[in-house]
N, C-alpha and C positions, 0 to 999 in steps of 0.2 A: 504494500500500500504506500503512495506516494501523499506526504503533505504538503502545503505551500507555506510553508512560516511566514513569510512574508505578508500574508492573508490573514494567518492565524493568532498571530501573536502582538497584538496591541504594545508589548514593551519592546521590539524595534525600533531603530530609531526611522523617522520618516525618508520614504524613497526606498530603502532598503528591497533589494532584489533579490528574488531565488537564484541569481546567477552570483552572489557574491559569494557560496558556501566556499570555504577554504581548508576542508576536511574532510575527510568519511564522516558517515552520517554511524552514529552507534544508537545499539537498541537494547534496552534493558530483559532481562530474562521471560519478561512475559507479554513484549510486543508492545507497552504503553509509554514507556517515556524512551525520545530521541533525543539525542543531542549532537549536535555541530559545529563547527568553529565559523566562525563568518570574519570576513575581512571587508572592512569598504576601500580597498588600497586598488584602484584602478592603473593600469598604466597610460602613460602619454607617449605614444610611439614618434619615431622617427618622421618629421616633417609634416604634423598633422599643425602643431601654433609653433611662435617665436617666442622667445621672453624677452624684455627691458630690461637690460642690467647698468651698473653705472660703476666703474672702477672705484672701489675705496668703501662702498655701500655696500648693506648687508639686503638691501631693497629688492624686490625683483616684483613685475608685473607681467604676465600671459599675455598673449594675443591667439583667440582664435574661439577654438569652439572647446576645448577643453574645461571641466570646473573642477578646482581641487574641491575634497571635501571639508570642512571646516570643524571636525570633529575631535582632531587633535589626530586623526589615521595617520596622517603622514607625517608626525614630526619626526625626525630622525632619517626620516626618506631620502635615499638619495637624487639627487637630480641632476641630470649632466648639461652642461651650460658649455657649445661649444667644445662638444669633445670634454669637457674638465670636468670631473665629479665634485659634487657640493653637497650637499646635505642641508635639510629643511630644517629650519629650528620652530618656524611658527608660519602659519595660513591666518592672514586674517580677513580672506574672502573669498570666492572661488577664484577669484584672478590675480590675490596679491599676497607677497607672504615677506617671509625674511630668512634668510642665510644662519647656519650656526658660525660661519665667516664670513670677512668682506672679499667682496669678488674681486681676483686681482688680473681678468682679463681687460680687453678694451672694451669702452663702452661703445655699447651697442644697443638699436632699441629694434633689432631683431633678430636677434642672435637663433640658433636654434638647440633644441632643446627637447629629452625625451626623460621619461621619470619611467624606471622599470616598474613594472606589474610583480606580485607576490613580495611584496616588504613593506615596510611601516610597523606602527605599533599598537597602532587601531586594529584590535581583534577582537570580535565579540564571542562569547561560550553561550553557545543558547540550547535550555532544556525544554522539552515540550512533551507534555502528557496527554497523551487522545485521550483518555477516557474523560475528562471533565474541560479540555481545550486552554489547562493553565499551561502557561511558559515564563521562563524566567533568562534573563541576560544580562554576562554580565561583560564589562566592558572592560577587557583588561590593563586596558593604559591610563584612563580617569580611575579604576578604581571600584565605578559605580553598578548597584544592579538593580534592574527595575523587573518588576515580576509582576505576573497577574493570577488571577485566579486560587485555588491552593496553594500556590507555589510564596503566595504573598504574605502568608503568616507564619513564615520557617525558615529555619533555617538551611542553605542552598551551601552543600559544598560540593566545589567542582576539583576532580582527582585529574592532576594534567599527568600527561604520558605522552612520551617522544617514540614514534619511529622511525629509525632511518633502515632504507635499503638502497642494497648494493648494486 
């Protein structure tokens, strides 16, 4: 049986897409509570906007059709400015942010610019129980979890597990 969280679960945050899942989806012993990791960390491919940079400034403004999220997903993000990798320190709208350094290329007001896909620190853990439609998420870079249903008067602990393969 397939859900749509995205539908289901009032404690996402708004927009939020079935295409953002960033994990296997796991399922507890008796088919009723799911849970997944969700990322809203989109990439910015190769030649899709430009960005404004300004030698000496940690400033940077987008041009195009791209929106960073504003959620705190991307601090840490890397973003390459010009072939140079740089790293996000803060979004303060979908088109404007700031540097965890200043940019020591030329300025440029269209330089180009791609931010990989699968990184950031916006990851959401979100459980969802069919039998009564409660979910709960939590948001692992703020901190915070918003929960509905049963899931709202308890306590939620989420057991993390790494796998890597070869």
């Amino acid at each position: 049986m397939f859900y749509d969280f995205a539908a289901s679960c009032s404690a996402l945050p708004a927009g939020f897409a079935q295409s953002n899942w960033a994990t296997e989806i796991t399922v507890d012993s008796t088919d009723n509570i799911f849970t997944a990791g969700l990322s809203e960390v989109v990439g910015l491919g190769n030649g899709v906007d430009t960005i404004n940079v300004t030698n000496g400034l940690s400033t940077f403004t987008l041009s195009g059709s791209y929106s960073m999220a504003t959620n705190g997903s991307l601090v840490g993000a890397q973003i390459n400015i010009a072939s140079v990798a740089y790293h996000i320190a803060s979004v303060t709208s979908g088109t404007t942010g700031t540097l965890t350094a200043v940019y020591t290329g030329t300025t440029n007001s269209a330089a180009a610019v791609n931010i990989p896909s699968g990184q950031g620190t916006g990851t959401w853990l979100l459980a969802y129980k069919a039998s009564d439609g409660s979910c709960a998420v939590w948001n692992t870079y703020a901190g915070a979890i918003a929960a509905t249903g049963s899931f709202a008067s308890g306590t939620l602990r989420f057991r993390l597990s790494w796998h890597v393969s070869s």
